[in-house]
C-alpha positions in Angstrom: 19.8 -20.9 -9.1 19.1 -17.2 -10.4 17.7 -17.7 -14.0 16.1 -14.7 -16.2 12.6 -14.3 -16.1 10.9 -13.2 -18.8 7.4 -11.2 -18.7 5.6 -13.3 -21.7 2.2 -12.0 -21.2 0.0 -10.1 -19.6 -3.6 -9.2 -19.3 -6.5 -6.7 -17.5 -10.0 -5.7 -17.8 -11.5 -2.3 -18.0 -11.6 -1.1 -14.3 -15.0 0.1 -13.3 -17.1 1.8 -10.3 -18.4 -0.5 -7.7 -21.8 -1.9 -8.3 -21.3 -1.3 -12.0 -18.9 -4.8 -12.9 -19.0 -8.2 -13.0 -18.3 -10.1 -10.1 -14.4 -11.0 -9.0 -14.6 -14.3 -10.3 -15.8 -13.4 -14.1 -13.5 -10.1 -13.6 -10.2 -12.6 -12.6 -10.9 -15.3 -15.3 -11.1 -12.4 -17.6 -7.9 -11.4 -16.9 -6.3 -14.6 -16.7 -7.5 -15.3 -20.1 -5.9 -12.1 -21.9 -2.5 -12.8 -20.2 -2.9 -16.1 -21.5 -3.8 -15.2 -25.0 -1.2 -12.2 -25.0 1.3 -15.0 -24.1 0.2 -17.6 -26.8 -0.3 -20.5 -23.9 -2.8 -22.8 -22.9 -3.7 -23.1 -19.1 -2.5 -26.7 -19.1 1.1 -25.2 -19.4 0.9 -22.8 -16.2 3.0 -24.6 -13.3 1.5 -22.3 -10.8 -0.5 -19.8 -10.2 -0.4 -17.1 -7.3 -3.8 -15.3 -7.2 -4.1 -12.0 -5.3 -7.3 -10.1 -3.6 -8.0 -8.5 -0.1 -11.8 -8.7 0.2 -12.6 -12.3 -0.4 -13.1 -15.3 1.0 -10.6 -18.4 0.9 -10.0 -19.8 -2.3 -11.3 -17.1 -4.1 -8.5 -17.9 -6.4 -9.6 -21.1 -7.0 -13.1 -19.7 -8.1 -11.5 -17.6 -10.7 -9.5 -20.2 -12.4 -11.4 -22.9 -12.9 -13.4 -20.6 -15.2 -10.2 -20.9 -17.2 -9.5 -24.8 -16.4 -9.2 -27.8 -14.2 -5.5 -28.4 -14.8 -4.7 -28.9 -10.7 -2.3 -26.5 -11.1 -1.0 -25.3 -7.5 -2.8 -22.2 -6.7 -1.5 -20.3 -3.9 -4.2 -17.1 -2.8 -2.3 -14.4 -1.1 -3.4 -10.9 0.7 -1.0 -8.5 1.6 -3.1 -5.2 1.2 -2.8 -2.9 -1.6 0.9 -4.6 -2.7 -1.3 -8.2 -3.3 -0.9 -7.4 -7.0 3.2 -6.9 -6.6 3.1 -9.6 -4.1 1.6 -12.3 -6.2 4.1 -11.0 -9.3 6.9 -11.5 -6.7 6.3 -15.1 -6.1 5.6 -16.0 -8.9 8.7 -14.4 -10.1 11.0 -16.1 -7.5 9.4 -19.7 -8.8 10.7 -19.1 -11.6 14.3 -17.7 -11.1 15.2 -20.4 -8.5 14.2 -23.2 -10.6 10.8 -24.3 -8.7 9.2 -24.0 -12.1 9.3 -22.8 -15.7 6.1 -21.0 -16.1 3.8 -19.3 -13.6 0.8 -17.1 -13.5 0.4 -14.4 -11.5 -3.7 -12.9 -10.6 -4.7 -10.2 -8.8 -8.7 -8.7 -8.7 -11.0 -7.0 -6.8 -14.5 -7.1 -6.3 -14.7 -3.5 -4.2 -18.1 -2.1 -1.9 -18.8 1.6 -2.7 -16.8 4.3 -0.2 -13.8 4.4 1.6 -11.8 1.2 2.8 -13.1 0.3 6.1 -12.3 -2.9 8.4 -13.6 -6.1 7.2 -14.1 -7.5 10.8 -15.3 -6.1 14.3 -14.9 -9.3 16.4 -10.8 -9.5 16.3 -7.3 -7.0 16.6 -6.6 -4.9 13.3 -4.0 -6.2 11.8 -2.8 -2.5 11.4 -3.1 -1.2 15.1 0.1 -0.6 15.6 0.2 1.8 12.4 -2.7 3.8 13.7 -1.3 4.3 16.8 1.4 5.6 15.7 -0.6 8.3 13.9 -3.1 9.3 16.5 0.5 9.5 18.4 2.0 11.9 16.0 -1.3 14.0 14.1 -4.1 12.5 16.7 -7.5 11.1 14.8 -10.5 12.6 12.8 -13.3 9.9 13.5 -15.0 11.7 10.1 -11.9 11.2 7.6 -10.9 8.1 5.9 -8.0 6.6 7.2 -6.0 6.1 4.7 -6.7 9.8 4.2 -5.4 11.2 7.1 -1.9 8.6 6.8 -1.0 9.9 3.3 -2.9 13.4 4.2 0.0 13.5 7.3 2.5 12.7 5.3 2.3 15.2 3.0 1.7 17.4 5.7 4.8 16.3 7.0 6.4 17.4 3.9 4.8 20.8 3.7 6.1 21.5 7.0 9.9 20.6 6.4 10.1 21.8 2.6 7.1 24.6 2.4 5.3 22.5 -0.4 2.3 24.3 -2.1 -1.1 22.7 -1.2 -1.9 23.1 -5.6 1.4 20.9 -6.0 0.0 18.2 -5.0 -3.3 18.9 -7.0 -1.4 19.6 -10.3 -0.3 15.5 -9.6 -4.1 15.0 -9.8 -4.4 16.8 -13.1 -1.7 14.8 -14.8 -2.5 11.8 -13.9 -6.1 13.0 -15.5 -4.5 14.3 -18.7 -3.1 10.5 -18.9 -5.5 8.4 -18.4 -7.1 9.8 -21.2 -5.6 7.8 -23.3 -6.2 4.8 -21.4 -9.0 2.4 -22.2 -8.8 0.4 -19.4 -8.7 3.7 -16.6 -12.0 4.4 -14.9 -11.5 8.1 -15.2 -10.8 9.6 -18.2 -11.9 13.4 -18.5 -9.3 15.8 -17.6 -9.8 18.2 -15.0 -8.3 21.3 -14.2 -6.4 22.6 -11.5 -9.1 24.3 -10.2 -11.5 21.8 -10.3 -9.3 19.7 -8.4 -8.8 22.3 -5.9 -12.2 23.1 -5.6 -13.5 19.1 -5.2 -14.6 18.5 -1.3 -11.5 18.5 1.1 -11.4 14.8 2.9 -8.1 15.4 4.7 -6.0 19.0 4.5 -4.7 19.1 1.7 -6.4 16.1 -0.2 -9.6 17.2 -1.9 -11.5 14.4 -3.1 -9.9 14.4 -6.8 -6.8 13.7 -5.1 -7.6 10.3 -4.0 -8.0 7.2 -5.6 -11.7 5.7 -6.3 -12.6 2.6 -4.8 -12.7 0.3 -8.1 -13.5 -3.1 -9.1 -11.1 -4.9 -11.9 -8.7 -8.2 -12.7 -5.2 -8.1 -13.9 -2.5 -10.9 -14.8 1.2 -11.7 -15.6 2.5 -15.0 -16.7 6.6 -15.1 -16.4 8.7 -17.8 -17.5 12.7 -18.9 -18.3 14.3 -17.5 -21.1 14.6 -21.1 -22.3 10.7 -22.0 -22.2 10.1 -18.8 -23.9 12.2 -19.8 -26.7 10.9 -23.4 -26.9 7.2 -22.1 -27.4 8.1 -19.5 -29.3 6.9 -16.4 -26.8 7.7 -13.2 -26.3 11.1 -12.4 -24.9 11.2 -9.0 -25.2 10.7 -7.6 -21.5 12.7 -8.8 -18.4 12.3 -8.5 -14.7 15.9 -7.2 -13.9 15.6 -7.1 -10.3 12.8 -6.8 -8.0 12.6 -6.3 -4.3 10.2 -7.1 -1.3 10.4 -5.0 1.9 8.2 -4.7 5.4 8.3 -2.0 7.9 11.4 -1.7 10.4 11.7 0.5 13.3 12.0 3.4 11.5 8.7 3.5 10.5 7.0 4.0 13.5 9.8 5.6 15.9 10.6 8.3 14.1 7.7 10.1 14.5 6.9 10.9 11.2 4.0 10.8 8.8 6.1 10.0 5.8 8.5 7.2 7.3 4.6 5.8 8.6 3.1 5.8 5.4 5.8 4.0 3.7 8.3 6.1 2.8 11.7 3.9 4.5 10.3 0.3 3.1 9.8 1.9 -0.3 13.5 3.3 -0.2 15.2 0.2 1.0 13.8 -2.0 -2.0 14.1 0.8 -4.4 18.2 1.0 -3.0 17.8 -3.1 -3.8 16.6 -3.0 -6.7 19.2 -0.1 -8.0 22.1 -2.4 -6.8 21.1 -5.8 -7.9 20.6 -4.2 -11.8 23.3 -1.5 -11.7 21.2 0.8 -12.8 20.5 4.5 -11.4 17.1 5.9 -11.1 18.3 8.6 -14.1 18.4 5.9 -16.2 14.9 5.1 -15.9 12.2 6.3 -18.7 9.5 5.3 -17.1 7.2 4.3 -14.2 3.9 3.3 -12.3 4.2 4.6 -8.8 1.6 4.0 -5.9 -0.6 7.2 -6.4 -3.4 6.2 -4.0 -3.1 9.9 -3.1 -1.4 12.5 -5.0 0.5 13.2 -1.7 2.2 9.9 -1.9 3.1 10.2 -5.4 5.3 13.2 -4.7 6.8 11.4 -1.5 7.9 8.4 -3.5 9.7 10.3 -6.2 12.2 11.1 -3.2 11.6 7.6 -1.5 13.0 6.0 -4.8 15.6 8.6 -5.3 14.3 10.0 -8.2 14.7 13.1 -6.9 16.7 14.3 -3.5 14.6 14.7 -0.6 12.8 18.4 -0.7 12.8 18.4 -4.3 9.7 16.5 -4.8 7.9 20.1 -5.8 10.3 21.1 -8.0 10.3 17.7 -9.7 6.1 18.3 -10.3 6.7 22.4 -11.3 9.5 21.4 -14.0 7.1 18.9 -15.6 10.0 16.4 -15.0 6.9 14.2 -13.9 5.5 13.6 -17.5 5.9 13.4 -21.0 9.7 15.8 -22.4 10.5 15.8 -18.8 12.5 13.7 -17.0 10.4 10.5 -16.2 6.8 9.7 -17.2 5.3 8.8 -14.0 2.1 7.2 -14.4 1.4 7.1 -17.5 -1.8 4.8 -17.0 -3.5 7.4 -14.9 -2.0 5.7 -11.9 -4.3 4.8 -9.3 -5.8 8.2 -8.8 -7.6 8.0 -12.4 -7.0 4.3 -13.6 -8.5 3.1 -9.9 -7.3 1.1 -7.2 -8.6 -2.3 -7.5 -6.8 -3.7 -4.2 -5.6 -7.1 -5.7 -5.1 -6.2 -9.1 -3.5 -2.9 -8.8 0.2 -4.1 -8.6 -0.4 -6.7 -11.6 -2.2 -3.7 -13.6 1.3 -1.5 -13.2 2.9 -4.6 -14.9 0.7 -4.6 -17.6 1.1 -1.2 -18.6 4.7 -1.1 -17.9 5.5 -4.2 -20.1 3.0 -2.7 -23.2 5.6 0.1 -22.7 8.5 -1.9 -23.1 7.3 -3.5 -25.8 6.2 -0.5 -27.7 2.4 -1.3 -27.4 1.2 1.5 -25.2 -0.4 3.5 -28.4 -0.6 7.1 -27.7 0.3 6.6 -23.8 4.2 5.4 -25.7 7.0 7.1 -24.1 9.5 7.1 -26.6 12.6 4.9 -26.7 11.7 3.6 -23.2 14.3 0.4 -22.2 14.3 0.7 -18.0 10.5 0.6 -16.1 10.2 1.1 -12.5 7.1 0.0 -10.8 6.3 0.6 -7.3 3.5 -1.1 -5.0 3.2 -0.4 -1.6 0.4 -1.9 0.7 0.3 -0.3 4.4 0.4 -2.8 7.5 2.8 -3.6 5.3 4.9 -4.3 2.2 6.4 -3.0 -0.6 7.4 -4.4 -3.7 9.6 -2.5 -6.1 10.3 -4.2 -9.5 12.8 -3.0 -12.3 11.5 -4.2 -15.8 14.0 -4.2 -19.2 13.7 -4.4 -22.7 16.3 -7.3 -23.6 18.8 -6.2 -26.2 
């Protein structure tokens, strides 16, 4: 079985600095709650639920939900780094088009510390080992840089070296997604900034200044999808589709071509993106619209040529045209992305939905793009996954 599945409704709370929300279980059920309510459903008729989050404890799904109810609904917790979100949407998803179910929930939150991501245990292998020895293989290691930082830093540096890309391309990213957001008021940060300021911000890894990375955030969002025929028997929303959507992991091409790029994700976000394209029939130039993974403005640019927006090399042309936002081309990002909306790990992917489906439905206020039918939404998680997901507007 293959059946439609509808987005009916979806949820998220404001996202907010670290030390300054409630905690992930107040933050999840808060979500849950405005998916529900957006949907016009009671808990009692959720069949599943598939609850996503990276720093938490078993069951944390659990925790959040019965805040909503004690329905004994199957709830299935999954953690698959910063793609949880995407992940959780993607089960959820396949539930319903193979017939497992008509209507299921899909949960992703984040209770984040302050500062970059770090390991959560010292007693065990890191799960991403092989990816970071692959890096200090190709660019070595800077014990007093972020990670992450220096595997998206390298891979735009990768870029600048095969294609000459300007170091204040990458920043201009930063000041779009800025210039975005403001009209967002769920996004953390919401004051624009220049192109100077963001050039001027500390540097954490040549050429990412601080402004050009995403903010360690704490937040809930939620999807519930369903079958075009339990929509229509309760009346919901059928307006917005998931036309096809794709799931990839890393192959050897990530870490044996020695490059930064194909490392931090660019091949697995390609090969669903090349999925996704065939399974709809529909080209990238098609598309209106989309929520790419902006953890740094670096990988922003690099996924416009992953999902063949663009050709390979003409990621900086793409950001110097203004193809990148409002009268150009696509409007990537316009939530504020990650880089201004914030990265709450488990709630990120589910937070892309959100905004993509208020854009499908015409709901997105003064963030609209006009006449928007296609969405592309893109959530990558290194160690590592990517989903890609292509939404519609049904005719």
């Amino acid at each position: 079985m293959n059946r439609k599945v509808v987005v009916c409704g979806v949820g998220m709370v404001p996202f907010r600095k670290p030390g300054s929300s409630e905690s992930y279980e107040i933050l999840g059920a808060g979500a849950a709650k405005a998916a529900l309510a957006d949907a016009g459903l009671g808990y009692q008729q959720i069949q599943q639920a598939y609850v996503g989050y990276v720093r938490g404890d078993s069951c944390s799904g659990q925790a959040a939900l019965y805040r909503v109810g004690l329905s004994a609904v199957p709830i299935v917790n999954v953690n698959n780094n910063c793609a949880t979100g995407s992940t959780a949407l993607f089960l959820a998803s396949q539930a319903v088009a193979h017939g497992a179910v008509e209507c299921a929930l899909a949960l992703g939150f984040e209770q984040m510390p302050r500062g970059a991501i770090t390991a959560q245990h010292d007693d065990r292998p890191d799960p991403s080992q092989r990816l970071l020895d692959s890096m200090m293989a190709i660019q070595g290691l800077e014990p007093q840089s972020p990670v992450a930082a220096q595997i998206f830093g390298g891979a735009g540096r990768m870029h600048m070296q095969l294609y000459g890309t300007r170091p204040d391309t990458f920043a201009r990213i930063a000041v779009k997604a800025r210039d975005h957001a403001a009209h967002n008021p769920y996004a953390l940060f919401r004051t624009p900034v220049t192109l100077e300021e963001v050039l001027a911000s500390p540097m954490t890894f040549e050429p990412l200044t601080r402004l050009q990375c995403c903010p360690p955030t704490c937040g809930a969002a939620a999807a519930i999808v369903c079958t075009e025929q339990f929509a229509r028997r309760n009346g919901l929303d059928r307006s917005v589709v998931i036309l096809a959507q794709s799931m990839t992991t890393d192959g050897n091409s990530s870490f044996d071509e020695n490059d930064m790029r194909r490392l931090a994700g660019y091949d697995i976000a390609r090969r669903a993106a090349l999925s996704v394209y065939e399974e709809a029939a529909v080209g990238p130039g098609e598309i209106a619209v989309a929520e790419l993974h902006d953890c740094f403005t670096t990988n922003e640019l690099i996924s416009y040529e992953a999902l063949g927006v663009v050709a390979e090399g003409d990621g900086e042309k793409f950001v110097l045209d203004g193809d990148n936002t409002y009268g150009g081309q696509m409007v990537i990002n316009p939530s504020g992305g990650l880089l201004s909306k914030g990265h709450p790990l488990g709630a990120t992917g589910l937070a892309q939905c959100a905004e993509l489906t208020w854009q499908l439905r015409g709901q997105a206020d003064r963030r609209q793009v006009e006449g928007a039918r296609l969405a592309l939404q893109h959530n990558l998680g290194l160690g590592g996954a990517c989903v890609v997901t292509l939404y519609a507007r049904a005719l």
